[in-house]
C-alpha positions as CSV (number, residue, x, y, z in Angstrom):
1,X,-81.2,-14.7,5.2
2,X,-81.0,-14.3,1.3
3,X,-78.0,-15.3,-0.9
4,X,-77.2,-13.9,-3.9
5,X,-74.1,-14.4,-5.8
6,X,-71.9,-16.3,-7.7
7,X,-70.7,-20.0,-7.6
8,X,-69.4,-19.6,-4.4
9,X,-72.5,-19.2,-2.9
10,X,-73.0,-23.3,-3.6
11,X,-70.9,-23.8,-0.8
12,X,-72.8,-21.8,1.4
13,X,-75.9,-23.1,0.3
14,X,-74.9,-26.7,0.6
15,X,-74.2,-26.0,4.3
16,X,-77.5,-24.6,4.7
17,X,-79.2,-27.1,3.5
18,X,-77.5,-30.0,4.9
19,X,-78.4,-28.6,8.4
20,X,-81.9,-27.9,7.5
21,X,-81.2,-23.9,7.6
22,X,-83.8,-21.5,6.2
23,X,-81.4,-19.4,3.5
24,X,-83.2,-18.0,0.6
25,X,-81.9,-16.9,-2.7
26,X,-78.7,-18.6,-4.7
27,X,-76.1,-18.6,-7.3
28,X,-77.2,-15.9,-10.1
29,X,-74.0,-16.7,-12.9
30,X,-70.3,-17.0,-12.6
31,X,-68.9,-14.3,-11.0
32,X,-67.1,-12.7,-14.0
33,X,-70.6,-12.0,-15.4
34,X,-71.5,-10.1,-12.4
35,X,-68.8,-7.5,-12.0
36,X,-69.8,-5.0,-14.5
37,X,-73.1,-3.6,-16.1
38,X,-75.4,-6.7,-14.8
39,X,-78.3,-4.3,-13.4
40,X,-80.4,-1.6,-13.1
41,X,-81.9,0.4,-10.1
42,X,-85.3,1.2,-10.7
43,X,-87.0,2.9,-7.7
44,X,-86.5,0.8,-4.5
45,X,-86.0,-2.5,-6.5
46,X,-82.7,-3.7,-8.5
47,X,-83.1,-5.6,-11.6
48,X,-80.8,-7.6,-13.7
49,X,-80.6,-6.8,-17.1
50,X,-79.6,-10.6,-18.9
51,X,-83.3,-12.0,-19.0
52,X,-82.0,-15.3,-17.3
53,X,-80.5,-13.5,-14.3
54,X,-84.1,-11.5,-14.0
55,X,-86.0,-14.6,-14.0
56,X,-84.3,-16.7,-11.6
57,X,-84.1,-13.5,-8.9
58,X,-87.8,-13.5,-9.4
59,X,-87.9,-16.9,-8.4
60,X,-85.9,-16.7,-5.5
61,X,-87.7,-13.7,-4.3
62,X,-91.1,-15.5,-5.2
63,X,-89.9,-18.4,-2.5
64,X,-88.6,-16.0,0.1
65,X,-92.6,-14.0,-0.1
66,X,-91.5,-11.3,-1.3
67,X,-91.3,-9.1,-4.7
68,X,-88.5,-7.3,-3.8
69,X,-85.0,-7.3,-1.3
70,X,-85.8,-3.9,0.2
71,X,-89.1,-6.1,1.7
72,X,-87.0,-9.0,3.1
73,X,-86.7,-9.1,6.9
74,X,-83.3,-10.5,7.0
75,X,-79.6,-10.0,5.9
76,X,-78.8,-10.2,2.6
77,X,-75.4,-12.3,1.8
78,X,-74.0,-11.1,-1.3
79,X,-70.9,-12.5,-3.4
80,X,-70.6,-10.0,-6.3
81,X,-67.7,-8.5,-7.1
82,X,-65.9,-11.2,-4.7
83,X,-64.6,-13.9,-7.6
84,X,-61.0,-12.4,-6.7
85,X,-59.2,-15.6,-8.6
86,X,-60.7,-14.3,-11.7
87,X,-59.4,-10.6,-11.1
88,X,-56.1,-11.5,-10.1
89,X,-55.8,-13.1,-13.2
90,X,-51.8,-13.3,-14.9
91,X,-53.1,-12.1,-18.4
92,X,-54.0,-8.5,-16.5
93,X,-50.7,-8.2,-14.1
94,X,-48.4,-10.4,-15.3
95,X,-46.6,-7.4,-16.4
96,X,-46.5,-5.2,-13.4
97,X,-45.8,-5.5,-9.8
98,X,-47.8,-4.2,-7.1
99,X,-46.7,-5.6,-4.1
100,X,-42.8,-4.2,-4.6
101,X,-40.9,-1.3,-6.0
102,X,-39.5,-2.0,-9.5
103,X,-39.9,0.0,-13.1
104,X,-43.0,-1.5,-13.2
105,X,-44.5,-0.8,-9.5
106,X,-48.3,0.0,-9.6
107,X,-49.3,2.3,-6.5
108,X,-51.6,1.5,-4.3
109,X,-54.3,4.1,-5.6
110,X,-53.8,2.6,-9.4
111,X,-54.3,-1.0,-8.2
112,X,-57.2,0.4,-6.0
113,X,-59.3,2.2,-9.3
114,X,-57.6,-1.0,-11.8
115,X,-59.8,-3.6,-9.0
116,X,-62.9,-0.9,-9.0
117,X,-63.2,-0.6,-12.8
118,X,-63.4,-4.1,-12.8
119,X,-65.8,-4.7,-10.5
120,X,-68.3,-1.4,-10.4
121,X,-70.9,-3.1,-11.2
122,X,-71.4,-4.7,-8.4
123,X,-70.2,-2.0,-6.0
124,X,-73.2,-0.1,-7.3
125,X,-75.0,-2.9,-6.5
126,X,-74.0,-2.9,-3.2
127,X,-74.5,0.8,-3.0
128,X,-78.4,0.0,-4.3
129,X,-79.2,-2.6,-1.5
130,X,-77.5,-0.1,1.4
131,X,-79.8,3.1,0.3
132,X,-82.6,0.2,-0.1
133,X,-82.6,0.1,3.5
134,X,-81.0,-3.5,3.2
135,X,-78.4,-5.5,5.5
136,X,-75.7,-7.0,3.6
137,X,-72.8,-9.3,4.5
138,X,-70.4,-10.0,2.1
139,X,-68.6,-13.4,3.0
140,X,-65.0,-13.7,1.4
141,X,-64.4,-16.6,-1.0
142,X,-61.8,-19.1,-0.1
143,X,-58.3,-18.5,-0.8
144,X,-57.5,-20.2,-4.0
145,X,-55.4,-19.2,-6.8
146,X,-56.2,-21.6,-9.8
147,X,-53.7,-22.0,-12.4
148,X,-55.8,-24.0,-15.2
149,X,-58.8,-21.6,-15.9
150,X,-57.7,-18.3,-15.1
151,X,-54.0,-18.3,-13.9
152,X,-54.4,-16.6,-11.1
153,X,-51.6,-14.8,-9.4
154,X,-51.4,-16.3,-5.5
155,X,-49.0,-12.7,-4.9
156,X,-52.0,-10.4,-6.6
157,X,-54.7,-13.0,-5.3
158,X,-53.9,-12.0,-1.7
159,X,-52.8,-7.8,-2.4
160,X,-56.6,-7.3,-4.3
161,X,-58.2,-9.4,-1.3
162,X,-57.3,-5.7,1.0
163,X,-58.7,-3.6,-1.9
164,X,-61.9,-5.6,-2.8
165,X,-62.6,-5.9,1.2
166,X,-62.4,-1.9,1.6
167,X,-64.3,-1.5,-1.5
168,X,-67.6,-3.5,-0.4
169,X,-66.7,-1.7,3.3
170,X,-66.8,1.5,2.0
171,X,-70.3,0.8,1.0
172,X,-71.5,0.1,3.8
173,X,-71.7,-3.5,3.5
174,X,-70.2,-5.7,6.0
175,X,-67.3,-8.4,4.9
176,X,-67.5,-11.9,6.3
177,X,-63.9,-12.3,6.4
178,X,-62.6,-16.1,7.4
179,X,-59.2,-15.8,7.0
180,X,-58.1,-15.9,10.3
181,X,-59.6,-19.2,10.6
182,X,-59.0,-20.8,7.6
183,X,-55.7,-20.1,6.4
184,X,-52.5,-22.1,7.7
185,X,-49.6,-20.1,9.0
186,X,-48.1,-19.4,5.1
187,X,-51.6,-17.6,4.6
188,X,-52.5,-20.6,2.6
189,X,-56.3,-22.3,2.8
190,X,-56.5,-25.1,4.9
191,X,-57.2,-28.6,3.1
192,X,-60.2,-29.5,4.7
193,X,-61.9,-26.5,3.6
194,X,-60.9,-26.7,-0.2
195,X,-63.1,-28.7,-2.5
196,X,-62.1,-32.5,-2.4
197,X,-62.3,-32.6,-6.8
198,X,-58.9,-32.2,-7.8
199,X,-60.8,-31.0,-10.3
200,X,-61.9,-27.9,-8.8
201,X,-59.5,-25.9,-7.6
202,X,-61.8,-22.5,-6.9
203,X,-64.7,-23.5,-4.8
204,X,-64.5,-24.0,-1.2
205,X,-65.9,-27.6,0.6
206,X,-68.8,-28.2,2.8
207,X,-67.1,-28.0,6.0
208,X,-66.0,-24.5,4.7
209,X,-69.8,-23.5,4.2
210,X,-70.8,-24.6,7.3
211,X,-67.8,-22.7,9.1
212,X,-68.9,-19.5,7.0
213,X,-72.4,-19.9,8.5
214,X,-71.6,-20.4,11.6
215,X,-69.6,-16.5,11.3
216,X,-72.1,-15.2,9.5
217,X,-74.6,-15.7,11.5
218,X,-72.5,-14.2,14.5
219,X,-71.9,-11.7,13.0
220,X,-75.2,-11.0,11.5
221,X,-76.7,-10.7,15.5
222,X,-73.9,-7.9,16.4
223,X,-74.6,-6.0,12.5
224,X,-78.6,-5.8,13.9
225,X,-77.5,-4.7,17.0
């Protein structure tokens, strides 16, 4: 498999490595510089336009044998578009509601094309990979709303989660999604798969990257069926 994403792909990697699983690829940047305008298709290759980004896909490709994802023999796992805490941030909906009627009620459709503006980027990107010829899961990040950084709404956290998974589905990409084993019975994540730094309240743990192997691989054997 290749990752390619954004912090949340540590986790995943982590896993990976700690039981001596082949996973190419990484973390490119923080997920709010890969939602919009990060690359280019040219021919049957993508390309990322910050010079830094270019370099270190280059190097991940160089270490998987290959010069480009459309020759990788695997499933790609990608994360863009996926940093959900950072759309569902207070400063954008603060104002509006879109989970109940009200003055200030957002439809469904408007919250839909409010979440794709924000992320096109890197639904063309997964449009790219797909007519590439490439197989691409898309595991969900953990469900964390931090408060400190971005002030994320938990109500908005979990109404875009819907729209950002039929998004990347309608792509043709396949979301990895976790929730039915990870989440308590408030729809809450579980505190073993949280990060254990207080400090951190946006990443998932180890145990959570091992958990979201174990499903993606699964699910990877029924996608190449």
């Amino acid at each position: 498999m290749f990752l390619i994403g954004d912090s949340h792909a540590l986790a995943i990697k982590a896993a990976a490595l700690d039981r001596g699983l082949m996973l190419h690829g990484g973390m490119i940047d923080g997920g709010r510089n890969v939602n919009i305008g990060f690359h280019d298709r040219i021919g049957d290759e993508v390309r990322f336009r910050k010079p830094e980004h270019q370099a270190l896909f280059e190097t991940y490709l160089a270490a998987a044998g290959v010069t480009s994802l459309r020759d990788f023999r695997g499933p790609v796992l990608c994360l863009f578009g996926m940093n959900i805490h950072y759309l569902s941030r207070a400063e954008i909906w603060s104002e509006f509601s879109i989970a109940h009627g009200g003055e200030r009620h957002l439809s469904q459709a408007v919250t839909r094309l409010a979440t794709l503006a924000m992320i096109e980027g890197a639904i063309q990107f997964y449009k790219d990979l797909i007519d590439m010829g490439c197989t691409v899961l898309c595991p969900l990040p953990p469900r964390r709303s931090p408060t400190a950084d971005t002030n994320s709404i938990p109500s908005v956290f979990r109404a875009l989660e819907g729209v950002v998974i039929d998004l990347i589905s309608a792509t043709g990409a396949r979301v990895i999604d976790h929730r039915h084993w990870s989440l308590d019975p408030e729809g809450r994540l579980k505190a073993e798969y949280a990060f254990p730094d207080p400090a951190d309240d946006v990443h998932g743990s180890l145990l959570f990257g091992h958990r979201l192997i174990d499903q993606t691989l699964a699910e990877a054997s029924t996608f190449a069926a």
